[in-house]
C-alpha positions in Angstrom: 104.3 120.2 130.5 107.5 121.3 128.7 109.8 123.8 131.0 109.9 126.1 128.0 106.7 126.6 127.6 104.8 128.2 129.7 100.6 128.2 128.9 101.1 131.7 128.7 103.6 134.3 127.2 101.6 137.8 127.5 102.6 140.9 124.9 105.7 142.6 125.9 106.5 139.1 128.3 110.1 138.0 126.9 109.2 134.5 125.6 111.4 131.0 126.7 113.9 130.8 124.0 117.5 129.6 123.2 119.0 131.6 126.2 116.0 129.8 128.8 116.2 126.5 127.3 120.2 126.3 128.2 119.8 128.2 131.7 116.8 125.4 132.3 119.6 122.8 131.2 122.3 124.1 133.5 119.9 124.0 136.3 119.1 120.2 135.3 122.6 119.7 136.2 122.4 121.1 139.8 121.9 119.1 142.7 119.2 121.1 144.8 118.3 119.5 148.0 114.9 119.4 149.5 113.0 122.8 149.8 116.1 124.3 148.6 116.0 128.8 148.3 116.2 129.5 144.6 116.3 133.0 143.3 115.4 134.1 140.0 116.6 137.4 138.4 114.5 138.8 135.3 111.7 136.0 135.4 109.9 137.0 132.6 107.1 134.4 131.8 108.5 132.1 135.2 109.8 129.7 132.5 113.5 128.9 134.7 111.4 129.7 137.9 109.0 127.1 137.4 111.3 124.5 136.5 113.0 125.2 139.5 109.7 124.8 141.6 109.0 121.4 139.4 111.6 119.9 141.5 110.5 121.1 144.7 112.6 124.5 145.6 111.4 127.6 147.2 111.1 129.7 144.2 111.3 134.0 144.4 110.9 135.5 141.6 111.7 138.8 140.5 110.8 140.9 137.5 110.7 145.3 137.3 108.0 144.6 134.7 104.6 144.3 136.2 103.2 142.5 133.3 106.3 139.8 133.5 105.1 139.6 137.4 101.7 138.9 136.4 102.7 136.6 133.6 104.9 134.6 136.1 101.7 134.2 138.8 99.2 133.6 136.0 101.9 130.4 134.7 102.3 129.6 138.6 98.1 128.9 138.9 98.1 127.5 135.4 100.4 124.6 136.7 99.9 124.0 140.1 103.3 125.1 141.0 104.0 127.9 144.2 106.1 130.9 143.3 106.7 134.0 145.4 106.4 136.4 142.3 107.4 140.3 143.6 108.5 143.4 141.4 111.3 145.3 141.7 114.8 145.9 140.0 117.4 142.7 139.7 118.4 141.8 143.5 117.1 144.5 145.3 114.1 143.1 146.4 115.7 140.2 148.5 118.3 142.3 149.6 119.3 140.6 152.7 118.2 137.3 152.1 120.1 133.7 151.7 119.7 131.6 148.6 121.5 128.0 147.8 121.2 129.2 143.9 120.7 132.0 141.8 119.3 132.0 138.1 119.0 134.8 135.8 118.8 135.5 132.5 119.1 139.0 132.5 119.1 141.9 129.9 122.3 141.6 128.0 121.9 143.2 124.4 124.7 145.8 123.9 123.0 148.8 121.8 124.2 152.1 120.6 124.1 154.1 124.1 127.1 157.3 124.4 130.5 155.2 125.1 132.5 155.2 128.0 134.3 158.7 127.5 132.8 160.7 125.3 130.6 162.7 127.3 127.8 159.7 128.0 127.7 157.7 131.1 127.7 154.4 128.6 124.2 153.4 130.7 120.6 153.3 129.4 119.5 155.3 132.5 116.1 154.2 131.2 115.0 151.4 129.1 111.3 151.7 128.6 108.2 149.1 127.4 109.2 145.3 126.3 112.7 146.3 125.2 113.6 146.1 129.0 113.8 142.1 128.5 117.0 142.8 126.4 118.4 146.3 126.2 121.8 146.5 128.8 123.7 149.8 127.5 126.4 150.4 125.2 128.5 147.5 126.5 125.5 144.8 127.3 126.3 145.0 131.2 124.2 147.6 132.5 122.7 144.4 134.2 125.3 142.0 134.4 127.7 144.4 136.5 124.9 144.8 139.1 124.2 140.7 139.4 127.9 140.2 139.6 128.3 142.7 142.3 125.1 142.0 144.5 124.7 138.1 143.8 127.5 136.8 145.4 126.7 138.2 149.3 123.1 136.4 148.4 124.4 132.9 148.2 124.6 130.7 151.0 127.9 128.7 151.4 128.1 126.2 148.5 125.5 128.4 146.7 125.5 128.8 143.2 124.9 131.4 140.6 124.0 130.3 137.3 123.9 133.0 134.4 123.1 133.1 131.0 124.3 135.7 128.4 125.6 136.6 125.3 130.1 136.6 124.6 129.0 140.0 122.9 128.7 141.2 126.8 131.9 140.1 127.7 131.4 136.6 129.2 135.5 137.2 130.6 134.5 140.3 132.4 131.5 138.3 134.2 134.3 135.5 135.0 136.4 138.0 136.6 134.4 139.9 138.7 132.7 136.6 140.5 136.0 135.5 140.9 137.2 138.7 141.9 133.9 138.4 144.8 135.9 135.0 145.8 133.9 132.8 143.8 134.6 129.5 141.6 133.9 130.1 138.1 133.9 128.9 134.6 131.5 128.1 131.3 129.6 125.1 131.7 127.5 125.4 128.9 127.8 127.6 125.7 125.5 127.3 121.9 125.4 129.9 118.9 122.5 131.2 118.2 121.4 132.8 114.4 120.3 136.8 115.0 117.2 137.3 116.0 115.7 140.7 114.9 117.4 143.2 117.1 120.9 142.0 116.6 120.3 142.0 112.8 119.1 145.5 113.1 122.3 146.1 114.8 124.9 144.2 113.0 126.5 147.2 111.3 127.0 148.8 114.6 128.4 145.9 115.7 130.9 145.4 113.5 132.0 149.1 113.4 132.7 148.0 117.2 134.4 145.1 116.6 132.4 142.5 117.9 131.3 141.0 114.7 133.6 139.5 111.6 133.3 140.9 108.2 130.4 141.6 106.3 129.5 138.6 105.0 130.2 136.1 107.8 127.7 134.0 109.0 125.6 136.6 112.1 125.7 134.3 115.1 125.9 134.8 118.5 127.1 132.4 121.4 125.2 132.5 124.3 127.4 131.1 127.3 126.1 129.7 130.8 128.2 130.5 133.6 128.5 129.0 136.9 130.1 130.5 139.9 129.6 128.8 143.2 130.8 130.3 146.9 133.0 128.0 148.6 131.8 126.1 152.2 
């Protein structure tokens, strides 16, 4: 059965797309020894968190959306494959815990929220219904500041983190903040990707910010896959 698609993607269940298939790639890469802990963060369907299983880790899964959770045990009886599925918000749940890697493909849409300074706190304090899967504040990193903070005391030594997110989050500021938690870092996979509706919808805000070219110019967006790995 293909990784990226799971038997089934229930309404208002973020679907595997480009972002999954290149997280599911990077994690092809990774050496994962026998029974190893794997963590994922915002497991939608259970499309990474299977693969993971497929090759014979000791998958949790996490998801704040009970209809991802129930998505992600549904596709773990479909295939034959053992997940821990539980609910809760990004690392909390498994507060604690020890992992040898991380995965997540986490909310990281930036969208027109009050900036930083004028009189907003520049956070969705609460993003609602399917929009969840991709809505992350006015910068993109309402969730990517949290994983950056609270992943890094999850890993075991020579754990890895393995992240996937969009350049208009500010892939640098993930970088530094890993590193800054004593981390190796770096890019180990990156594609553009055409807009899908919401950024479309969005472009014009966008570019008033800065992140996009000129009218005109072609409306991609490069996803980036970032590694960051705790030292021995």
């Amino acid at each position: 059965m293909n990784p990226l698609s799971p038997p089934l993607a229930l309404p208002g269940v973020y679907a595997p797309q480009d972002d999954t298939e290149l997280l599911v790639h990077a994690l092809g890469q990774e050496s994962l020894a026998p029974r190893a802990r794997v963590l994922d963060v915002g497991t939608g369907t259970g499309a990474v968190a299977l693969a993971a299983a497929r090759r014979g880790a000791r998958v949790t899964a996490v998801d704040i959306s009970w209809r991802a959770v129930i998505n992600a045990k549904v596709n773990a009886v479909l295939t034959g494959l053992s997940l821990r599925v539980v609910r809760g918000n990004l690392l909390g749940p498994v507060s604690g815990r020890s992992f040898d890697l991380i995965l997540s493909n986490p909310p990281y849409v930036p969208g027109p929220e009050p900036e930083p300074g004028d009189g907003g706190t520049g956070r969705a304090e609460a993003v609602r219904g399917a929009a969840r899967a991709w809505d992350a504040g006015w910068d993109g990193r309402l969730a990517l500041d949290r994983i950056c903070r609270d992943a890094p005391a999850l890993l075991a030594p020579g754990g890895v983190l393995l992240l996937v997110q969009s350049t208009l989050s500010d892939a640098e500021r993930t970088l530094a903040q890993v590193r800054a938690a004593g981390l190796a870092a770096g890019v180990v996979d990156r594609r553009y990707v055409a807009f899908g509706p919401v950024l479309r919808s969005r472009s014009t805000w966008l570019r008033d910010r800065g992140l996009l070219g000129d009218e005109g110019d072609d409306e991609k967006e490069e996803l980036v896959v970032i590694r960051a790995e705790r030292p021995c």
